[in-house]
matplotlib code that plots the C-alpha trace (Angstrom):
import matplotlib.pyplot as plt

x = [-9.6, -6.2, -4.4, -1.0, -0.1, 2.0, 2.7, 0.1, -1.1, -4.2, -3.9, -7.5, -6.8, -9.9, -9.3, -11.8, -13.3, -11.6, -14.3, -12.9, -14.6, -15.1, -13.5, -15.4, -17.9, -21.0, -20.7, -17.7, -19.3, -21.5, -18.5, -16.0, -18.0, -18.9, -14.9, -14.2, -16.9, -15.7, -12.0, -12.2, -15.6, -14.7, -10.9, -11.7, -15.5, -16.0, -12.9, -13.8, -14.0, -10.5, -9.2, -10.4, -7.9, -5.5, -5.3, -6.1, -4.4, -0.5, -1.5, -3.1, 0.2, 2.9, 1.1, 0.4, -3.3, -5.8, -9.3, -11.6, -13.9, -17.9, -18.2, -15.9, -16.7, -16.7, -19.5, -23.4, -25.3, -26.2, -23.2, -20.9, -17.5, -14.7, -12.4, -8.1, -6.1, -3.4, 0.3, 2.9, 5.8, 4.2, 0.9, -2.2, -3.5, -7.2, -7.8, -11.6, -13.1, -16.9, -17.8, -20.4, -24.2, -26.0, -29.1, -27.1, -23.4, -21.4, -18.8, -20.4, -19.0, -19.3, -20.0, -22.6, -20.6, -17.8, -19.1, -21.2, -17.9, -16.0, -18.4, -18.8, -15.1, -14.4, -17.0, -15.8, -12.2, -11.5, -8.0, -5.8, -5.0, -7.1, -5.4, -7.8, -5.4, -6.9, -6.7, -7.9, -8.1, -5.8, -5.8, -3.1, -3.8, -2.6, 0.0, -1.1, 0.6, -0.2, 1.6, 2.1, 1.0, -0.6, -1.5, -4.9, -4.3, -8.0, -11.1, -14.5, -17.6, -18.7, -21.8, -24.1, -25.6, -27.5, -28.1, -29.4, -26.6, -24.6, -26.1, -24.2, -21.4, -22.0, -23.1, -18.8, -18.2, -14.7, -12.0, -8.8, -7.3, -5.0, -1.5, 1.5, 4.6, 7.2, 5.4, 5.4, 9.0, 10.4, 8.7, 8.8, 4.8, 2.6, 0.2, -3.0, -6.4, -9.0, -12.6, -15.3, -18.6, -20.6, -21.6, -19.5, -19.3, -18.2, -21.3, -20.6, -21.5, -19.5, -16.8, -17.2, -17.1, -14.5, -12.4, -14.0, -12.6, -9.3, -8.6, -6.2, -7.2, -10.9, -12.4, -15.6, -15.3, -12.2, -14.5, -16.9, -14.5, -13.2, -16.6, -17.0, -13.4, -14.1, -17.1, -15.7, -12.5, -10.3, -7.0, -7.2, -4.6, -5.5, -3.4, -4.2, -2.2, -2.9, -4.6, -5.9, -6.1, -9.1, -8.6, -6.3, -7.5, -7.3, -10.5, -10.5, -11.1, -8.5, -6.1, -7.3, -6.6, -3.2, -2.2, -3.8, -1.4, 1.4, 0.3, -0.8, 2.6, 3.6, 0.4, 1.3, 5.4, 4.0, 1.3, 3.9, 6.1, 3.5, 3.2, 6.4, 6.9, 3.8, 5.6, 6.7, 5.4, 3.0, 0.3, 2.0, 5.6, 3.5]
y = [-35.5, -35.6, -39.2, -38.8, -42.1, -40.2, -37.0, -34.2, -35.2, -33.5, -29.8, -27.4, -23.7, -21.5, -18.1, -15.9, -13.3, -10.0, -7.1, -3.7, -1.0, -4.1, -1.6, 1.3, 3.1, 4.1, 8.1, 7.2, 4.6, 6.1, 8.9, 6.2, 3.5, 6.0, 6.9, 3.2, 2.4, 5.1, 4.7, 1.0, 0.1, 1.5, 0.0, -3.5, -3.7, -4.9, -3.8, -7.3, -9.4, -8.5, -8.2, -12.4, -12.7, -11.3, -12.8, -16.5, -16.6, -16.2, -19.1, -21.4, -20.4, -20.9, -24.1, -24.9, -25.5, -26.3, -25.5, -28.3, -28.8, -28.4, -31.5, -33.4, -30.6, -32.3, -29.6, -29.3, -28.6, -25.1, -24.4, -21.0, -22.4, -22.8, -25.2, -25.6, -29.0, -29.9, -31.6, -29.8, -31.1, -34.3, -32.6, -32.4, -28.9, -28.2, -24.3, -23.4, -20.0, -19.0, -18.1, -15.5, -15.2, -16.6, -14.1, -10.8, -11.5, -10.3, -11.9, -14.3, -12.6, -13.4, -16.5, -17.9, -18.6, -19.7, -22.4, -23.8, -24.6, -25.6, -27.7, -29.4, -29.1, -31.0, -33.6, -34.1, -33.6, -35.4, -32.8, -32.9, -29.4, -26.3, -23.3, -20.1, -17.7, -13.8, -10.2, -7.8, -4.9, -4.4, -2.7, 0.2, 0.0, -3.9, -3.1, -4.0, -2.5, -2.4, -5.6, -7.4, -11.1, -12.9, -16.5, -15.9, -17.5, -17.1, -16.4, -14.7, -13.2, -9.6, -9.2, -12.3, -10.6, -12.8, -11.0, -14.6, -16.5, -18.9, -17.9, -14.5, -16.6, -19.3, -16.2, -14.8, -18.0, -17.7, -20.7, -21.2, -22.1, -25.2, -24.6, -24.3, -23.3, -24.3, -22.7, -19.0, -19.9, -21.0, -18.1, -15.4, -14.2, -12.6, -13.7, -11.8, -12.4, -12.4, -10.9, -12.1, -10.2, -9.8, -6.2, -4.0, -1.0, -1.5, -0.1, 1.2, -2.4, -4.0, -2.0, -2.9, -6.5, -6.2, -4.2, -7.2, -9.7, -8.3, -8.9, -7.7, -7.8, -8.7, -10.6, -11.5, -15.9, -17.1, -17.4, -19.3, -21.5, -22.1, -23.3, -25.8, -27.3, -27.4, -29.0, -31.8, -31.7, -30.8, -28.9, -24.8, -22.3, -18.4, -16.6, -13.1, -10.0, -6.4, -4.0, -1.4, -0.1, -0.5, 2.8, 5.1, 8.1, 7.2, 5.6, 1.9, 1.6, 3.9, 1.8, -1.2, -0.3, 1.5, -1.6, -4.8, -5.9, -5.4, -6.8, -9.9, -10.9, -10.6, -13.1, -15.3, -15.4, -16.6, -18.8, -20.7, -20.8, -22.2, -25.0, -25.7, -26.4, -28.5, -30.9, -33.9, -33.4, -34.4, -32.2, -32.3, -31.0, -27.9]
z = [7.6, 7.5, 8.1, 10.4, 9.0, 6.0, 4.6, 3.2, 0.0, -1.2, -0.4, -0.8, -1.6, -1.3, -2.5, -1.8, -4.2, -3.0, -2.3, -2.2, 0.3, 2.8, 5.9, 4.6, 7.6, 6.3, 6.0, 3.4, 1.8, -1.3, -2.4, -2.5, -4.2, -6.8, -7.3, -7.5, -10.2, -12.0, -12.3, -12.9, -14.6, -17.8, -18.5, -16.0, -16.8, -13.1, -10.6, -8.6, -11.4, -11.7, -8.7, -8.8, -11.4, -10.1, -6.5, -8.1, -11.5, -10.3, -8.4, -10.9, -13.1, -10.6, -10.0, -13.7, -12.2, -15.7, -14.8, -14.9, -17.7, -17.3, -18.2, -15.9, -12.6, -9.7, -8.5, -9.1, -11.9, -12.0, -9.3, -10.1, -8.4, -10.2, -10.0, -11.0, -10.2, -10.6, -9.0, -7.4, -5.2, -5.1, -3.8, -5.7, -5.6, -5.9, -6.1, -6.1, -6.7, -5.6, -9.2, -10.1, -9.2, -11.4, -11.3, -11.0, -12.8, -9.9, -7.9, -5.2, -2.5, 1.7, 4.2, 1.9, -0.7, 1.2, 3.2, 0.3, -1.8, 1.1, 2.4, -1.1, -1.9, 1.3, 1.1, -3.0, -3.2, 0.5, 1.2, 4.2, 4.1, 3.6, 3.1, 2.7, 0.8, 0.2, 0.7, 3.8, 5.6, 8.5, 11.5, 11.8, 15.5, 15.9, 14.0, 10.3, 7.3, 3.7, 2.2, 5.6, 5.2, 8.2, 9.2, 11.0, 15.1, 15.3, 13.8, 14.3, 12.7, 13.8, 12.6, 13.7, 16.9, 18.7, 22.8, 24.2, 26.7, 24.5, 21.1, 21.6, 21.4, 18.9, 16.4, 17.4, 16.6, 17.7, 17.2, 17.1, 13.9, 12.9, 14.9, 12.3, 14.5, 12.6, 9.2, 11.0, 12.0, 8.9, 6.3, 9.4, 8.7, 10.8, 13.3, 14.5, 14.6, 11.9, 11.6, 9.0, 8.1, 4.8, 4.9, 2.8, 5.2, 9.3, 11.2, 15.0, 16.0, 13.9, 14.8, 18.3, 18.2, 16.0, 18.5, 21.3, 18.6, 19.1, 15.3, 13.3, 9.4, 8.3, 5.4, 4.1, 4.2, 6.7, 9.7, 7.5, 5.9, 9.2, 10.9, 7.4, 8.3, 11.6, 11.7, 8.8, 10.9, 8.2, 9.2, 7.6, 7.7, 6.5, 4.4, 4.6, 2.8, 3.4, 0.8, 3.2, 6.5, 8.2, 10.8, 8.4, 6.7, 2.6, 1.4, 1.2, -2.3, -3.7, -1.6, -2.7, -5.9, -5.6, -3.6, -5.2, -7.8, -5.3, -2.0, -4.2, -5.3, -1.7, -0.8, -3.8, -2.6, 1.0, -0.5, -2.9, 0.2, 2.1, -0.1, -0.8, 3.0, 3.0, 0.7, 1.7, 5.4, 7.8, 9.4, 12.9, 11.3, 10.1]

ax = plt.figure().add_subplot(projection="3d")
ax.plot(x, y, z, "-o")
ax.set_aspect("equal")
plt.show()
């Protein structure tokens, strides 16, 4: 928990393991999946395993982040996170990844993941500040365009449905996130609302409590992040930078693609800028 007493000094960046396709409905779902494996699994090997790279590596450089050693992990035996540390600005930075399954090889995508390691990271690393930095789809018709970053106002899930009074809401799970006026006035970002589910295509239902959510990008792990913080009463913040449009008309994963290397500078310039105006201050100044 962060202590008003003095300035932010141990800062927690979760970056989340980018899935392409997340916004995909189901009747597009199986063409464009195919197109994706096939124009990124020969050259990339895995088109996730790098798009990990390249949303948390600018960072760990710009940071000059060294990854912790096996041997001196603060995390579990058998555990896939990863972990970078570092100082920066009088901060120290820890920047954690979710890793890779350990039965299947793939990216450990979703809520799972995400509240495991940032449950653990919290309880371990004891930060003041977490900031969950990572792409998303956004919503053309809230006014979301490829390489717009936004701080999340709110989050939600939109795929725990739960039709008994007051578990239909927990399973929403809506909150409010850690209020940073004078950060969205200094760098000029975006505000809207974000969505979280783990399915990789947006059913009708989903779609609907997304549109009840009022959201506009959606992720696979800020609503989850933001129940661990809330419930260890850690201060979070969401980074989120567009890759695709949710309701457009290209498919998902050729615009995740096209857009990926581009839209993450633009999430790395406003995380760096993030931090850099963390320095030195308090969690109320944010």
């Amino acid at each position: 928990m962060a202590a008003e007493a003095g300035p932010i000094s141990k800062v927690l960046i979760v970056v989340g393991n980018p899935t392409p396709c997340c916004s995909l409905r189901p009747k597009a779902l199986l063409c464009s999946v195919s197109r994706f494996a096939y124009s990124v699994g020969i050259g990339l090997c895995s088109g996730l395993d790098a798009a990990m790279q390249t949303e948390a590596m600018p960072l760990v450089h710009k940071f000059k982040l060294v990854e912790a050693p096996a041997h001196e992990s603060t995390f579990p035996k058998g555990a896939p996170w990863v972990r970078y540390h570092g100082n920066y600005k009088g901060l120290h930075i820890d920047l954690v990844l979710p890793g890779k399954d350990a039965v299947l090889g793939v990216d450990s995508v979703g809520t799972v993941s995400a509240a495991l390691l940032t449950s653990f990271s919290i309880q371990t690393l004891k930060p003041d500040l977490i900031i969950n930095a990572g792409t998303a789809g956004g919503f053309k018709a809230k006014g979301a365009s490829i390489g717009d970053v936004f701080l999340a106002s709110d989050v939600s899930f939109h795929d725990r449905r739960i039709p008994i009074p007051v578990f239909d809401m927990y399973g929403i799970g809506a909150r409010k996130t850690s209020a940073v006026p004078n950060i969205l006035k200094e760098l000029n970002l975006k505000i809207g609302k974000l969505s979280t589910g783990d399915s990789l295509d947006m059913s009708p239902q989903d779609e609907k409590v997304i549109l009840s959510n009022d959201a506009t990008v959606k992720d696979m792990e800020g609503a989850a992040v933001a129940y661990v913080a809330d419930m260890f009463s850690t201060p979070a913040i969401f980074v989120k930078a567009v890759t695709d449009i949710v309701d457009g008309e290209k498919p998902t994963s050729e615009e995740f693609l096209q857009n990926l290397i581009a839209v993450t500078a633009a999430l790395d310039l406003a995380v760096t800028k993030v931090v850099d105006f963390i320095s030195g201050k308090r969690i109320s100044d944010l």
